[in-house]
LUMDO-586782 format. One line per 3 residues: number of its first residue (from 1); for each residue x, y, z of C-alpha. Coordinates in Angstrom, 3 decimals, padded with zeros to 6 digits. Last residue first. Layout:
<atoms>
NUM	X:Y:Z | ... $
</atoms>
This chain:
<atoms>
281	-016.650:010.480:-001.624 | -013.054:009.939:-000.671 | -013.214:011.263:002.311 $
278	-009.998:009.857:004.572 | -009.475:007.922:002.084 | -006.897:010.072:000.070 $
275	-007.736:013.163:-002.645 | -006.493:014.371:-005.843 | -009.671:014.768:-007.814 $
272	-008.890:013.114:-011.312 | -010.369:014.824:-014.882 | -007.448:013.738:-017.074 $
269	-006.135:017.821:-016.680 | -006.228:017.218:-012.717 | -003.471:014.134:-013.053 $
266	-001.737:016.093:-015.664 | -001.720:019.252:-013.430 | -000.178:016.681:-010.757 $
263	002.316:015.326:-013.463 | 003.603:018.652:-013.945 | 003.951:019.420:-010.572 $
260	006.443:016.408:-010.064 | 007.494:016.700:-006.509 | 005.664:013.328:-004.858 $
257	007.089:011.216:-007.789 | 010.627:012.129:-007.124 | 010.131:009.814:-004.392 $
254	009.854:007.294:-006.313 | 013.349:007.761:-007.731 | 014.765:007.386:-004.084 $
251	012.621:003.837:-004.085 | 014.258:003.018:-007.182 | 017.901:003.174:-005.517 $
248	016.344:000.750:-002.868 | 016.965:001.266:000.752 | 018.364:-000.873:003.209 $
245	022.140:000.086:002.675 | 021.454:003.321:002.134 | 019.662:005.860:-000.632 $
242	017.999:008.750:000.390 | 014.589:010.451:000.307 | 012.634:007.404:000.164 $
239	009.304:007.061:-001.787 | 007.479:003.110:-001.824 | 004.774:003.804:-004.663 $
236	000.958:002.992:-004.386 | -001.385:004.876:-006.894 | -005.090:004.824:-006.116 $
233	-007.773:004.982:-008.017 | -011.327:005.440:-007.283 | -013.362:005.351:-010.034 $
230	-016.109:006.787:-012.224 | -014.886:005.775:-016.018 | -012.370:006.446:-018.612 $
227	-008.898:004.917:-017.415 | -006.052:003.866:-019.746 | -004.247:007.617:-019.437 $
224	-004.560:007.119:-015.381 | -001.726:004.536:-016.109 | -000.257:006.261:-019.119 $
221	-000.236:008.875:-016.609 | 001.030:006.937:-013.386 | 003.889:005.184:-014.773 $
218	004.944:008.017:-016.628 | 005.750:009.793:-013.048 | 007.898:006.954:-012.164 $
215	007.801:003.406:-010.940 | 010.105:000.792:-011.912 | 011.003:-001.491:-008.850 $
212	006.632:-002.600:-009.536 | 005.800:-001.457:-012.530 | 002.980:-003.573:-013.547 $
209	001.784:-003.870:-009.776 | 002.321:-000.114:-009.012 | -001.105:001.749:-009.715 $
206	-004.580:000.348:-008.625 | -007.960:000.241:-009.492 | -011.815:000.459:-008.260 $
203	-010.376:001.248:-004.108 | -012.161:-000.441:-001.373 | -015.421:-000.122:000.819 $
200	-017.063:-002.226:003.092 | -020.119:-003.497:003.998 | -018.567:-007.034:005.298 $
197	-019.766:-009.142:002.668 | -019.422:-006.549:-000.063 | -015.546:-006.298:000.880 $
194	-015.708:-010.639:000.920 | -017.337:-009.688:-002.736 | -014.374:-007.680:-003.439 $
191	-012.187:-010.418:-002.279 | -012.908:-013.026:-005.323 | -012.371:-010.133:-007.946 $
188	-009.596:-009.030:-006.081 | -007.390:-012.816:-006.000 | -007.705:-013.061:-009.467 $
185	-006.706:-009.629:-010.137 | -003.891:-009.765:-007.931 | -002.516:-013.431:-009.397 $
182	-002.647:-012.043:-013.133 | -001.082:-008.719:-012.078 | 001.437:-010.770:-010.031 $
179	002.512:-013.048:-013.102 | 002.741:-009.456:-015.516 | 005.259:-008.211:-012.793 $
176	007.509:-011.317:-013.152 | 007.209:-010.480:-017.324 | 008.334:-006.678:-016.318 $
173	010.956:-006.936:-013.448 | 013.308:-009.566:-015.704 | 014.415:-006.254:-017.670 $
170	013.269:-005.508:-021.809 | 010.045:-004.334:-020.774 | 010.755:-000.480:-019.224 $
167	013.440:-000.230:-021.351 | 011.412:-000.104:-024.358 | 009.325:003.093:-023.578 $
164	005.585:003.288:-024.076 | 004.176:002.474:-021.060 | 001.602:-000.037:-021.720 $
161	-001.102:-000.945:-019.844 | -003.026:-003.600:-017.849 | -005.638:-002.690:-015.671 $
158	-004.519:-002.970:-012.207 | -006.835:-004.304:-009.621 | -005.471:-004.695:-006.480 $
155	-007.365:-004.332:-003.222 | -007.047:-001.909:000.013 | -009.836:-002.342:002.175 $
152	-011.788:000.969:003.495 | -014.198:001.841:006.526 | -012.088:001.156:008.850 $
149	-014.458:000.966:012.192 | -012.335:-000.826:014.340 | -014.154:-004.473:014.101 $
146	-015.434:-003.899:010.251 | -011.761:-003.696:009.236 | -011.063:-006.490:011.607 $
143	-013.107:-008.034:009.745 | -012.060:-007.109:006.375 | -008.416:-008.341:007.238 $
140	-009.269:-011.438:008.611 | -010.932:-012.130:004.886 | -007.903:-011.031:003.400 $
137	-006.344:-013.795:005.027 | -008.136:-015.856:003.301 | -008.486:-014.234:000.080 $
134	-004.732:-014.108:-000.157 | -004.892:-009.958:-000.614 | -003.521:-009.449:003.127 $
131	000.173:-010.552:001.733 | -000.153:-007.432:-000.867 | 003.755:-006.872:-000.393 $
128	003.614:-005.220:003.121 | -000.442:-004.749:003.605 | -003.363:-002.569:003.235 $
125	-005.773:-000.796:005.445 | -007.801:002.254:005.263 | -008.742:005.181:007.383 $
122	-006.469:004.605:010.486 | -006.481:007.494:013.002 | -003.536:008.549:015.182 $
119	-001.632:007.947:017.925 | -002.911:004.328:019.650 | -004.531:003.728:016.562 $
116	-001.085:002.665:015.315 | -000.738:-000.074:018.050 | -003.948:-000.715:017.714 $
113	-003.853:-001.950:014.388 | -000.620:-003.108:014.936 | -002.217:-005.516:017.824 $
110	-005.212:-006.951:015.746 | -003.176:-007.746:012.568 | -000.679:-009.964:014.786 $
107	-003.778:-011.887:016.582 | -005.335:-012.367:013.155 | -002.088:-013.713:011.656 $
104	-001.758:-015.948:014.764 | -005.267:-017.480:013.850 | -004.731:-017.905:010.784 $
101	-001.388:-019.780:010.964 | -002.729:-022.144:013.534 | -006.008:-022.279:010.940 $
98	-003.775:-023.359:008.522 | -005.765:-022.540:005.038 | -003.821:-020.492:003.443 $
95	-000.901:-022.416:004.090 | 000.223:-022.607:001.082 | 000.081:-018.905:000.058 $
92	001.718:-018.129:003.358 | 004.557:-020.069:002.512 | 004.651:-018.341:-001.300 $
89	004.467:-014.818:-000.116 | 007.471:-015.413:002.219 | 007.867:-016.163:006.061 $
86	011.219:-015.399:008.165 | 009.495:-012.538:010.776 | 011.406:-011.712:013.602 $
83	010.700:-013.247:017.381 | 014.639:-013.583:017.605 | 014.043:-017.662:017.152 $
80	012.556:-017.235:013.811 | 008.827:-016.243:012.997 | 005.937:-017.056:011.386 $
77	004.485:-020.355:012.901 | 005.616:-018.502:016.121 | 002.903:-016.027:016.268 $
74	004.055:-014.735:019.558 | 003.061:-010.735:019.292 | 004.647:-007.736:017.814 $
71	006.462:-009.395:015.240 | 009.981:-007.616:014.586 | 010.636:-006.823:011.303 $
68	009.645:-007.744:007.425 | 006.984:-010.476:006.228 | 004.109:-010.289:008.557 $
65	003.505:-006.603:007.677 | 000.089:-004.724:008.004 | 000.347:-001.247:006.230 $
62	-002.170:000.245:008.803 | -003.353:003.327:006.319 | -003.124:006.836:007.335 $
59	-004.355:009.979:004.911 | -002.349:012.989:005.655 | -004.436:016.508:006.119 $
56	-002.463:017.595:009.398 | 001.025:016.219:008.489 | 003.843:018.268:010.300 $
53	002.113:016.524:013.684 | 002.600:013.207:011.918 | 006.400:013.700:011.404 $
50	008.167:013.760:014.391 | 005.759:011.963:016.837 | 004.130:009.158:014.806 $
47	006.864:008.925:012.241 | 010.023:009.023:014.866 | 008.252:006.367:016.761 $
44	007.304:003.687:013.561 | 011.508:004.206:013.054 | 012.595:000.595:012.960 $
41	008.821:-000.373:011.618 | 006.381:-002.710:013.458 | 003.492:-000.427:013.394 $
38	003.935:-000.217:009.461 | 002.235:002.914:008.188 | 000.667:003.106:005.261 $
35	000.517:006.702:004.036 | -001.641:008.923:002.044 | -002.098:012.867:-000.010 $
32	001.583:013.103:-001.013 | 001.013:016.264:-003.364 | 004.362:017.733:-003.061 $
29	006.414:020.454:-000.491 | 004.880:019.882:002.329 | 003.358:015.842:001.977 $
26	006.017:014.248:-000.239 | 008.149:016.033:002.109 | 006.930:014.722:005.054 $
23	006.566:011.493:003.356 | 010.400:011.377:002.155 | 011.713:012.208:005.305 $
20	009.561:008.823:006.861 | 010.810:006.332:004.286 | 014.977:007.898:004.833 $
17	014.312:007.512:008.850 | 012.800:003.918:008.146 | 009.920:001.620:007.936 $
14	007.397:004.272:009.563 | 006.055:004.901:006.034 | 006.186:001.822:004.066 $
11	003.993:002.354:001.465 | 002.936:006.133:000.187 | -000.215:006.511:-001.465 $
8	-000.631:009.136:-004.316 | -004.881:008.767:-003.907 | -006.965:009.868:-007.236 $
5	-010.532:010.222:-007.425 | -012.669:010.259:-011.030 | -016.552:011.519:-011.155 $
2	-017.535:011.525:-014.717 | -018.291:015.097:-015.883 $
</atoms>
């Protein structure tokens, strides 16, 4: 039998109070196996000491986030007068090679890594809207990997499939999607060897680039459905419990995600261990 792990990985845990319902949940009552947990999140406090306790088994990424929130150190080059982040994907893409910028996104990585080591254990990192997967900064990112002990490095390859359903392609999501899938897979198969570099580990594939704002249980079958080899997989979706102000109406679907027993026998029925990174192996 060929030897297939699955990881249902929450993002943006610690973000908010409707984010950090929906992985307890996803966790008790579904088959929520990980979380990445933003140190600089509105209610990171509430996660670490109302929720964590209810979540024994729950696999921990640092979701590191330059893009959203408060920084928690002076890395002006990437934040406004109020000491909150204004960058985008496309700044930091152009100044890849600042070594001002650099250097202050190294500092910033450092202290929410040990801000969320602080309470709990990390076992893999990632980032807030794949910033950490510009090879350069992903670099940073593998050492400081290698500097705490994280044995795992988040990294995108999606394999491209088809969900057949036409209202999943006829929206501007889908051909903006198809750009990042093209841009992700570039960028992996140049990081993997900076993973190699560092004696790392990462995930094979990924789930959630394609259908990014339009994730749902299909989304992960035809997705799994496409795969036929030893892998690690993992499945990234942003669950909320509620919808608010802040919070996405998809995200609420997403969390649907984490209930769906049917799609977790169809997850075991493909020949996928449901597991996180905690041990993977």
């Amino acid at each position: 039998m060929i030897n297939k792990k699955f990881v249902l990985n929450a993002d943006d845990f610690g973000l908010s109070q409707a984010h950090n319902q929906a992985v307890l949940e996803g966790y008790v009552n579904g088959f929520l196996t990980s979380a990445s947990l933003c140190a600089n999140g509105e209610a990171f406090e509430s996660a670490v000491h109302d929720i964590l306790p209810d979540c024994p088994n729950l696999g921990i990424a640092a979701h590191l986030n330059i893009l959203e929130g408060k920084a928690l150190t002076d890395c002006h080059f990437l934040v406004d007068n109020s000491n909150k982040f204004c960058t985008n994907y496309a700044i930091l893409l152009f100044n890849r090679k600042n070594k001002v910028m650099l250097s202050q996104i190294e500092a910033e990585f450092r202290a929410q890594i040990e801000k969320i080591l602080n309470h709990t254990e990390i076992d893999h990192l990632d980032s807030h809207v794949h910033t950490h997967a510009i090879p350069e900064i992903f670099e940073i990112t593998c050492k400081l990997a290698k500097e705490y002990n994280i044995k795992y490095v988040r990294t995108q390859f999606e394999e491209l499939y088809i969900i057949p359903k036409l209202e999943k392609h006829l929206n501007i999501n889908y051909p903006l999607n198809l750009i990042k899938i093209a841009l992700l897979q570039k960028f992996t198969l140049q990081n993997r060897k900076t993973i190699d570099k560092y004696n790392l580990k990462t995930n094979d594939f990924i789930l959630g680039v394609g259908y990014t704002g339009m994730m749902d249980s299909d989304a992960i079958e035809y997705g799994l459905q496409a795969i036929n080899e030893e892998c690690l997989v993992e499945a990234l979706i942003h669950p909320c419990k509620y919808t608010s102000s802040t919070v996405k109406n998809s995200h609420t679907k997403e969390f649907a995600i984490t209930q769906n027993m049917n799609l977790k026998d169809t997850i075991n029925r493909l020949g996928f261990e449901i597991t996180n990174y905690k041990n993977p192996e």
